[in-house]
PASEBA-1860 file (N, C-alpha, C; in nm, 3 decimals):
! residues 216
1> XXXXXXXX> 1.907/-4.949/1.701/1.794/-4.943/1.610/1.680/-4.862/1.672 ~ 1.643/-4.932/1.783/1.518/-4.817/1.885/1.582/-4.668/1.886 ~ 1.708/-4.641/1.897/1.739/-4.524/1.875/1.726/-4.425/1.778 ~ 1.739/-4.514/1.612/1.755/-4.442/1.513/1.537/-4.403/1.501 ~ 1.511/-4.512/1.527/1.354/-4.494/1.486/1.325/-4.410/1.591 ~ 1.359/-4.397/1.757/1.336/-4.276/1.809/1.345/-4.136/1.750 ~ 1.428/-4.106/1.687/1.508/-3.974/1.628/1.444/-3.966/1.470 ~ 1.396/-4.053/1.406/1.308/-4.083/1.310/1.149/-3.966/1.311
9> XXXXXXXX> 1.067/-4.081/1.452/0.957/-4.013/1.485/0.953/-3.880/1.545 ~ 1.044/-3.817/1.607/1.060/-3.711/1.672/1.086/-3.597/1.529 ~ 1.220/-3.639/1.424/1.194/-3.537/1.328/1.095/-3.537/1.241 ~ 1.038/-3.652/1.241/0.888/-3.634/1.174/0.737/-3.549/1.219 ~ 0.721/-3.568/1.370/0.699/-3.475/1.435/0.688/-3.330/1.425 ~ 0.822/-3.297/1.451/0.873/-3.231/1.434/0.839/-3.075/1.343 ~ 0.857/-3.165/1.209/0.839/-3.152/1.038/0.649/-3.056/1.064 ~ 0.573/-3.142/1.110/0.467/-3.168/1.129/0.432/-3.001/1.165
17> XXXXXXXX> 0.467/-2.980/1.271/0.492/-2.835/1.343/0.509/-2.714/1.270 ~ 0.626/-2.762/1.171/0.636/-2.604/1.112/0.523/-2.530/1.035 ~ 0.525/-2.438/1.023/0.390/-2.365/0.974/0.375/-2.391/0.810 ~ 0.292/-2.399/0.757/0.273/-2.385/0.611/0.372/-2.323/0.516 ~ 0.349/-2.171/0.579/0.430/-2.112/0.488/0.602/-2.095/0.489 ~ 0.625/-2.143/0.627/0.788/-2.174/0.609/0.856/-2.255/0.499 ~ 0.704/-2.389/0.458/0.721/-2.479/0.377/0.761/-2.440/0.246 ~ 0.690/-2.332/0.225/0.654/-2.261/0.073/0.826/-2.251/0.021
25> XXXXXXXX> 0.801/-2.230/-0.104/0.916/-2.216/-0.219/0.965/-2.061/-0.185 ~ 1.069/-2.037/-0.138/1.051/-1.827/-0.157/0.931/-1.801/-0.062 ~ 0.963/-1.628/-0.041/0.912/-1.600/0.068/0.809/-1.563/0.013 ~ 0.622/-1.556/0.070/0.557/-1.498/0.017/0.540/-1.342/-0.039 ~ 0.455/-1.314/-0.129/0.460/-1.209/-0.158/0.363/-1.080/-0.072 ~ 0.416/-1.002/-0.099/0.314/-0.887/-0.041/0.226/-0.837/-0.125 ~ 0.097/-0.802/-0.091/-0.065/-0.821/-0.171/0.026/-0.670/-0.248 ~ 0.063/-0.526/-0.228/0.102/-0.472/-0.286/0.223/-0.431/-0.340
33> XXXXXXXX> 0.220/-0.435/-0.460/0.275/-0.402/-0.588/0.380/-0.280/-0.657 ~ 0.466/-0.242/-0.658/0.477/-0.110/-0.739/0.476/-0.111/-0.867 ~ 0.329/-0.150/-0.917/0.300/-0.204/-1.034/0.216/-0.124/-1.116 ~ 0.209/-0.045/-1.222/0.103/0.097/-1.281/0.008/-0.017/-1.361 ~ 0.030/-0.154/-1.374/-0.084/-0.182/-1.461/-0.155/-0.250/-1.368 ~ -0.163/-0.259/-1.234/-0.220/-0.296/-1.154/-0.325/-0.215/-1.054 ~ -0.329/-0.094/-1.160/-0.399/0.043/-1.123/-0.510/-0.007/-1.211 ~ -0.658/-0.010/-1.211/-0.785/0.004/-1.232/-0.852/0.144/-1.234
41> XXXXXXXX> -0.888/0.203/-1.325/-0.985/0.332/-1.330/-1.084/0.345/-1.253 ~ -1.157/0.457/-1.178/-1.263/0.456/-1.148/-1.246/0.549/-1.020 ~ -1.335/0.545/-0.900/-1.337/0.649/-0.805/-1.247/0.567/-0.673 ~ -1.195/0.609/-0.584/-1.152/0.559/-0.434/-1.174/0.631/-0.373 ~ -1.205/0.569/-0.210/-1.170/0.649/-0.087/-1.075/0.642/-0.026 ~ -1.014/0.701/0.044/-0.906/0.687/0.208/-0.945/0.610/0.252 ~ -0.830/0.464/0.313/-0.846/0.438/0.400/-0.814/0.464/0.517 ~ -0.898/0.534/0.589/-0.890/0.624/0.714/-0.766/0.595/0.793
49> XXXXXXXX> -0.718/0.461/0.844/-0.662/0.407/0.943/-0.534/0.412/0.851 ~ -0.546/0.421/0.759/-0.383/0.425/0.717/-0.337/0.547/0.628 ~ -0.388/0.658/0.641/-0.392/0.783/0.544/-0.356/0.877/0.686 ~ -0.206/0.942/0.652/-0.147/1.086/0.749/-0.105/1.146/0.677 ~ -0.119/1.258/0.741/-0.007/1.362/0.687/0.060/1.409/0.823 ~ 0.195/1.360/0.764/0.295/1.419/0.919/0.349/1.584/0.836 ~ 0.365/1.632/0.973/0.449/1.763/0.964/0.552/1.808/1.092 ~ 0.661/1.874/1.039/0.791/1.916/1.104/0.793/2.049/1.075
57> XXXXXXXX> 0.831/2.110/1.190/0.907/2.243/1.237/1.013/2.268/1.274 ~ 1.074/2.397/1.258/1.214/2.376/1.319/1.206/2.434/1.491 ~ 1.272/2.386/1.563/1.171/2.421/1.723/1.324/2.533/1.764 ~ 1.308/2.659/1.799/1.385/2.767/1.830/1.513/2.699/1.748 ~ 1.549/2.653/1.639/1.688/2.665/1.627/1.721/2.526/1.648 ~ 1.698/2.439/1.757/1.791/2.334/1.806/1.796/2.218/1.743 ~ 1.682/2.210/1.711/1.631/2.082/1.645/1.476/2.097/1.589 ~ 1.398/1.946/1.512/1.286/1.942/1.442/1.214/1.917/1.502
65> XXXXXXXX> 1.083/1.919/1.517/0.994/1.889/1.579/0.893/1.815/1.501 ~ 0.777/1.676/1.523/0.744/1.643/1.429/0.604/1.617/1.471 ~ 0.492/1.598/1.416/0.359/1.541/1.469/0.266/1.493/1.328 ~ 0.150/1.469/1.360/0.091/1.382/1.231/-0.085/1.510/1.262 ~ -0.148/1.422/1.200/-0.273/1.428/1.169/-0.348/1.293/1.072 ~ -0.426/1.225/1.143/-0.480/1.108/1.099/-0.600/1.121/1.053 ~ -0.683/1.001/1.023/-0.843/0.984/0.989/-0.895/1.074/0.892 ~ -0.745/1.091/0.778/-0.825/1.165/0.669/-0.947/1.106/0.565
73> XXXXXXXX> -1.014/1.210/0.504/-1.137/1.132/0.428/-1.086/1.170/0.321 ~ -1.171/1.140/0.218/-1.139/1.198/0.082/-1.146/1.089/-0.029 ~ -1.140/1.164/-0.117/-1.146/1.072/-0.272/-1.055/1.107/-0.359 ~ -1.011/0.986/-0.439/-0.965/0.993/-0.611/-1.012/0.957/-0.718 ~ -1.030/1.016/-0.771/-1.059/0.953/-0.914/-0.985/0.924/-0.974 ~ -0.938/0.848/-1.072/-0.817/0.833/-1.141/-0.863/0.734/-1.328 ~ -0.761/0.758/-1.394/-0.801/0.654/-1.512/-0.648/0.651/-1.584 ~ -0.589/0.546/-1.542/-0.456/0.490/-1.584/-0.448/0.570/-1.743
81> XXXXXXXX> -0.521/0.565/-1.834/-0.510/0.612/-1.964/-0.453/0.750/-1.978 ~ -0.540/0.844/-1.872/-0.506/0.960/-1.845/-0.481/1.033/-1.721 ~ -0.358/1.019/-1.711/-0.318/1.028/-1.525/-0.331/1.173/-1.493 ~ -0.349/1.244/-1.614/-0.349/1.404/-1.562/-0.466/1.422/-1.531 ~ -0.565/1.383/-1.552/-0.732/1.402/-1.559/-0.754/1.367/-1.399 ~ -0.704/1.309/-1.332/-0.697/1.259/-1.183/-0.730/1.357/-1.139 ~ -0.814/1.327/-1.030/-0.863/1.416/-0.915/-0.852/1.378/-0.801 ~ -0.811/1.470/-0.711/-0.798/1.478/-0.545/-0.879/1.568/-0.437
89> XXXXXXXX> -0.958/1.529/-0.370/-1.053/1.599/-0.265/-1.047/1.514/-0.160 ~ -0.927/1.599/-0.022/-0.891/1.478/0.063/-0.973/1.619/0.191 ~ -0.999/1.590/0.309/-1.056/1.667/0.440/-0.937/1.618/0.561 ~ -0.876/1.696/0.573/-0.796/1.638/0.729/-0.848/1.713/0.875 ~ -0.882/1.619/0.953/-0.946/1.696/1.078/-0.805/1.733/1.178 ~ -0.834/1.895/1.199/-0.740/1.901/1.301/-0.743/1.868/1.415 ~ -0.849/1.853/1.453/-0.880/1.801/1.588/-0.777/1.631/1.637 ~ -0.743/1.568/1.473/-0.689/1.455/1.487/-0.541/1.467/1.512
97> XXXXXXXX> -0.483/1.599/1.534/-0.324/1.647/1.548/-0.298/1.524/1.675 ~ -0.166/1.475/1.611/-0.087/1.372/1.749/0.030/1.453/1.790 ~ 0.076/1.426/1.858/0.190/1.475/1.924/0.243/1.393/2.029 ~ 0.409/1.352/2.067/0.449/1.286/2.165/0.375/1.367/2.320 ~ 0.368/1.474/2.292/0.392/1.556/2.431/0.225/1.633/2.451 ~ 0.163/1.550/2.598/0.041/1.603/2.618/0.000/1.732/2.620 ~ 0.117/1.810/2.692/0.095/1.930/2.669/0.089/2.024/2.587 ~ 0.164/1.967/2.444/0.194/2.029/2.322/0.045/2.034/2.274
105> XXXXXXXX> -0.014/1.923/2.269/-0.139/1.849/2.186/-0.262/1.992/2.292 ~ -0.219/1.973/2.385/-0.325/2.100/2.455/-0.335/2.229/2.435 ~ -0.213/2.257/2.390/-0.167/2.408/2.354/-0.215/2.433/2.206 ~ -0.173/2.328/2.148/-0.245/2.342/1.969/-0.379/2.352/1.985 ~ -0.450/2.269/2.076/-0.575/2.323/2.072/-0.651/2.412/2.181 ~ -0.556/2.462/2.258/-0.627/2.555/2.314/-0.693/2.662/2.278 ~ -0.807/2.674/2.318/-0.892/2.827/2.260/-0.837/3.001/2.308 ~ -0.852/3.036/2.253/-0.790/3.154/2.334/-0.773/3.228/2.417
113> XXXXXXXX> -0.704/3.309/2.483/-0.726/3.338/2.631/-0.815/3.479/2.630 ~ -0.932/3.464/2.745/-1.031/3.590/2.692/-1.072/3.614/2.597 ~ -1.120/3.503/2.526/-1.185/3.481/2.405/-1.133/3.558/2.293 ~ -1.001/3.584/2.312/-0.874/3.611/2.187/-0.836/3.503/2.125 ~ -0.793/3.524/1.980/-0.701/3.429/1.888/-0.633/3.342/1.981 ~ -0.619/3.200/1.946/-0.564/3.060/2.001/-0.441/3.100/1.953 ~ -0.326/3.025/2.007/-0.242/3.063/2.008/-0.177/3.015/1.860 ~ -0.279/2.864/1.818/-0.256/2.816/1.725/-0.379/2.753/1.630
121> XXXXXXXX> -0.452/2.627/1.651/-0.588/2.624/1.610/-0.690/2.615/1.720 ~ -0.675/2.661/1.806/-0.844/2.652/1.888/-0.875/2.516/1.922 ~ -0.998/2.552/2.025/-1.037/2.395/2.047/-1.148/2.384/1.984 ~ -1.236/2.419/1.851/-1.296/2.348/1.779/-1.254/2.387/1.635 ~ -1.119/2.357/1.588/-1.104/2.415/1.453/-1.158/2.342/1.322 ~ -1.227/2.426/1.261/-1.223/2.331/1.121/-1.128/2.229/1.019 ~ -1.201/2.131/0.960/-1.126/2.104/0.917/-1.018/2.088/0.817 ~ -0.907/2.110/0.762/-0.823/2.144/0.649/-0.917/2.044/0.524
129> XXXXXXXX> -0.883/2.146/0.398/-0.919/2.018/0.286/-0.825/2.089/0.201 ~ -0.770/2.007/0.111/-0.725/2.008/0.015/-0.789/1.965/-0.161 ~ -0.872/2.016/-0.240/-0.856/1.977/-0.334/-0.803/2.015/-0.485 ~ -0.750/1.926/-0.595/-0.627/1.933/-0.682/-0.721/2.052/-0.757 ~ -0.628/2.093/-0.829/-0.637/2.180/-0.962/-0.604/2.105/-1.062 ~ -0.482/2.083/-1.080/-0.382/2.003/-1.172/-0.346/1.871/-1.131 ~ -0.268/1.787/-1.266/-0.196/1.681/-1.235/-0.122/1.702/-1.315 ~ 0.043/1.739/-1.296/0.145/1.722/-1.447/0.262/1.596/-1.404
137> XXXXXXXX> 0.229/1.517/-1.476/0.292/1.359/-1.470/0.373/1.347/-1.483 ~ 0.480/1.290/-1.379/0.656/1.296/-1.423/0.689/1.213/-1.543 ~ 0.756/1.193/-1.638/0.795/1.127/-1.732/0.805/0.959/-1.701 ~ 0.842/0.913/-1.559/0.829/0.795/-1.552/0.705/0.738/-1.541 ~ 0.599/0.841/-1.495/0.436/0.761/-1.497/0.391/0.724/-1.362 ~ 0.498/0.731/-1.295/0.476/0.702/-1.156/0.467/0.791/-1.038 ~ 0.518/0.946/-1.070/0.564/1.049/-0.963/0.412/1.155/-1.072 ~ 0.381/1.254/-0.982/0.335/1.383/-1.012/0.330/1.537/-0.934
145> XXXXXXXX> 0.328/1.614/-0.966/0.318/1.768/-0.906/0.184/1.743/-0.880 ~ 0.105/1.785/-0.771/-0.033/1.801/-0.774/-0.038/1.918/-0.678 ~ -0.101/2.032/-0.793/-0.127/2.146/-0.725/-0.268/2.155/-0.713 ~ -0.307/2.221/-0.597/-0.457/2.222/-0.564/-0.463/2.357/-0.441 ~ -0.570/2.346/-0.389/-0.645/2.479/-0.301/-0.583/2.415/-0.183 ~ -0.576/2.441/-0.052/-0.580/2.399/0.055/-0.606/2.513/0.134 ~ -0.746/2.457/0.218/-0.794/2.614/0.277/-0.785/2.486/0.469 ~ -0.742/2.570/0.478/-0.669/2.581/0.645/-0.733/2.707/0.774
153> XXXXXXXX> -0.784/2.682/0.862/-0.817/2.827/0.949/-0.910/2.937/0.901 ~ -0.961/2.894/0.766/-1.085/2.955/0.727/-0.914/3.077/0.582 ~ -0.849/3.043/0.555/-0.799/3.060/0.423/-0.721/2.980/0.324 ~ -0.742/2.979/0.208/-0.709/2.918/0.103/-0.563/2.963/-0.014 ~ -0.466/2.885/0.015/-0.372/2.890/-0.063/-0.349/2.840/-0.151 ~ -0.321/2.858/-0.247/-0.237/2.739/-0.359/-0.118/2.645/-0.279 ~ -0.129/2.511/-0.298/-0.009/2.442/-0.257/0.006/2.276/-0.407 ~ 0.154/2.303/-0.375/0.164/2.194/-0.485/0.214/2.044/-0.403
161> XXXXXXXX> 0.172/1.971/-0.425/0.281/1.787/-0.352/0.323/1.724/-0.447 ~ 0.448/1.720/-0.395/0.538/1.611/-0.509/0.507/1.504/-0.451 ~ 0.457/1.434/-0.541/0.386/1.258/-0.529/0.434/1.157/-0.574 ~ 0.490/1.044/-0.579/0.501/0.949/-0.625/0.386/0.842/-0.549 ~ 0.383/0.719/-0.714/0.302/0.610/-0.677/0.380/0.487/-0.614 ~ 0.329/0.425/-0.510/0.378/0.325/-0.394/0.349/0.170/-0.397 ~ 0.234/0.202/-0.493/0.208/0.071/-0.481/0.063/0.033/-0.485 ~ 0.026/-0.112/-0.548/-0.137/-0.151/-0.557/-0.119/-0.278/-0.558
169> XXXXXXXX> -0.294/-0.320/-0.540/-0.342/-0.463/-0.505/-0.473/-0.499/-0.449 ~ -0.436/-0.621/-0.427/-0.584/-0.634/-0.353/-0.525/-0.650/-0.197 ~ -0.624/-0.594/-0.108/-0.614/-0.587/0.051/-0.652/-0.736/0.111 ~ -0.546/-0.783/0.147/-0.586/-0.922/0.207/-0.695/-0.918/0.338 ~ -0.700/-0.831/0.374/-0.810/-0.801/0.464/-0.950/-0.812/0.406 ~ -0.994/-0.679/0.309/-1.116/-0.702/0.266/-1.136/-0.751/0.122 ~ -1.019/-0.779/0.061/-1.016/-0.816/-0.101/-1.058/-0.679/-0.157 ~ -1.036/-0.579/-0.087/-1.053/-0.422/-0.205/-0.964/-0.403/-0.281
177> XXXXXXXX> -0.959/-0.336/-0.387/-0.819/-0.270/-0.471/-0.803/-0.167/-0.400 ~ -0.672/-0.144/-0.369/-0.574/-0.113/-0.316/-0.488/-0.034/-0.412 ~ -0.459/0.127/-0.371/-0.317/0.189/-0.446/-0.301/0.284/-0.301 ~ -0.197/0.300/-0.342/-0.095/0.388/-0.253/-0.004/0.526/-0.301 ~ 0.027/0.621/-0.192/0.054/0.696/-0.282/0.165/0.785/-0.137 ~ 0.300/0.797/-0.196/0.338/0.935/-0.087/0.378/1.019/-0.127 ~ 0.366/1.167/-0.066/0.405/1.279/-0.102/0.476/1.404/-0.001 ~ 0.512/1.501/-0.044/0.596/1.599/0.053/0.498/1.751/-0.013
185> XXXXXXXX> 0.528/1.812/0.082/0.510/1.958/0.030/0.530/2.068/0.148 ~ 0.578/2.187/0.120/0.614/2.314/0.199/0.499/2.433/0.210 ~ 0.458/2.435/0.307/0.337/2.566/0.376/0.461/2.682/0.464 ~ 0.401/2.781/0.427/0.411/2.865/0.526/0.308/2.907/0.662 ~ 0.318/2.861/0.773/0.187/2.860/0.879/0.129/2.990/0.877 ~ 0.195/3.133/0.822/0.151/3.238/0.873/0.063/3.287/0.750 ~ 0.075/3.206/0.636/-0.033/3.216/0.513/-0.148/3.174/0.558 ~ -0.149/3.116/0.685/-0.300/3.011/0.750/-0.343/3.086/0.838
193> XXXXXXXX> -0.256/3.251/0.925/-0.294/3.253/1.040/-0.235/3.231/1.150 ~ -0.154/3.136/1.094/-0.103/3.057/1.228/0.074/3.114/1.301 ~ 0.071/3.223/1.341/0.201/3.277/1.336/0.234/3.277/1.488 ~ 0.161/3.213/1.574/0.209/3.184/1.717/0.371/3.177/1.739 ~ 0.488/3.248/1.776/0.609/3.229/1.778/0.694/3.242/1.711 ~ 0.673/3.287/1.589/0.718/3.327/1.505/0.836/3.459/1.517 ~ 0.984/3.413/1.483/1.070/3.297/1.421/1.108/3.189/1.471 ~ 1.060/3.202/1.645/1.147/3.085/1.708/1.153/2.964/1.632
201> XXXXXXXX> 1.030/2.931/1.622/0.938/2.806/1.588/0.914/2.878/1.426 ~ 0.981/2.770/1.361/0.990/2.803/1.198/0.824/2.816/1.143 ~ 0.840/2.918/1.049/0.730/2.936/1.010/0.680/2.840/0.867 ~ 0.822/2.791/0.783/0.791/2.714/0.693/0.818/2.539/0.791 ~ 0.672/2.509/0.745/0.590/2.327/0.771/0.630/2.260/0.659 ~ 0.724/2.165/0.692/0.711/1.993/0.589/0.598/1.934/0.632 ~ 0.546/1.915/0.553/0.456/1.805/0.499/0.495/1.681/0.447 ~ 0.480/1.580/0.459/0.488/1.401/0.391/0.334/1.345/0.420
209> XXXXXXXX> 0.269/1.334/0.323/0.187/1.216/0.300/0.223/1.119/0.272 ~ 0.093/0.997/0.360/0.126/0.870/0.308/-0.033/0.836/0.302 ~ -0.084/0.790/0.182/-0.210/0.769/0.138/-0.262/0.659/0.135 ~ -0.329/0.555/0.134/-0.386/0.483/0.069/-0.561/0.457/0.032 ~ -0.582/0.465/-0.069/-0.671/0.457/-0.199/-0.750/0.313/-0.185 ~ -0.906/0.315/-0.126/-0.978/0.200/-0.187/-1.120/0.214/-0.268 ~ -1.084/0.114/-0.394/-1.118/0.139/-0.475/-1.310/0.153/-0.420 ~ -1.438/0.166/-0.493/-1.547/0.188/-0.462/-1.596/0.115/-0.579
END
């Protein structure tokens, strides 16, 4: 009997320990959504800490090479009613280029030798912005083309990003609305200037964004 009531209080105990939400019915949910009516009209910013744009090269032939750029700023406007009317004005600092390899990250920004052209952006380059022209809305409501300016190295190209929407909510952090957004798109570096090595080191850049939108 002392035995069974030993083994009693111990799984009661026990019980006691586990966390709240192990308790719960189903696993909780995640604050975001891939939900379009969970989109709200009105203006957003970047949230800095979670807004990149990575890019890949092809490195002499062998393989890809990949690095980011963080702490973008920028705004959307948007109004669920009319998704083409959306606007995009995002700023990416180059200065924020990552790279695995210290020396790579030094060479991108090295200034030039004898105050000649960098080999790539310099060590105080401006920063890229991108803003839209267009929005033409894929048929599901969720993906778009967004073509816009993107002036890079002091010139401006047309570039288009295929976009799809990722997702919204409220941010359990600050209770903001929350949308999300990722996208791809293809540059040529030597439309920017940037023709350091050229063919080794491919001259056409992938692009992938990954965005996220809080509301204001």
């Amino acid at each position: 009997m002392r035995m069974i009531q030993s083994l009693t209080v111990a799984a009661l105990v026990g019980l006691a320990t586990v966390p709240a939400l192990a308790l719960q019915e189903g696993a909780p949910q995640v604050p975001g959504q891939m939900d379009a009516s969970r989109v709200s009209g009105g203006t957003y910013v970047t949230d800095p800490a979670h807004t990149l744009v990575a890019w890949t090269v092809n490195h002499f032939g062998f393989n890809s090479y990949f690095g980011a750029f963080g702490d973008v700023d920028g705004t959307l406007q948007i109004d669920p009613a009319d998704l083409s009317s959306a606007k995009v004005d995002v700023t990416i600092p180059i200065t924020s280029v990552t790279v695995v390899s210290d020396g790579l990250r030094d060479h991108l920004l090295r200034p030039g030798k004898d105050g000649g052209d960098p080999d790539f952006f310099g060590a105080e380059p401006e920063a890229a912005r991108f803003v839209s022209t267009s929005v033409d809305v894929g048929a599901d409501g969720t993906s778009a083309s967004i073509t816009g300016d993107l002036t890079m190295n002091g010139v401006t190209k047309p570039v288009t990003i295929d976009a799809r929407f990722t997702g919204a909510g409220s941010n359990p952090m600050n209770k903001v609305e929350t949308i999300g957004f990722e996208g791809t798109a293809t540059i040529l570096r030597s439309d920017f200037g940037v023709d350091y090595a050229l063919p080794l080191v491919s001259d056409e850049v992938e692009l992938k964004i990954s965005a996220a939108f809080e509301k204001q």
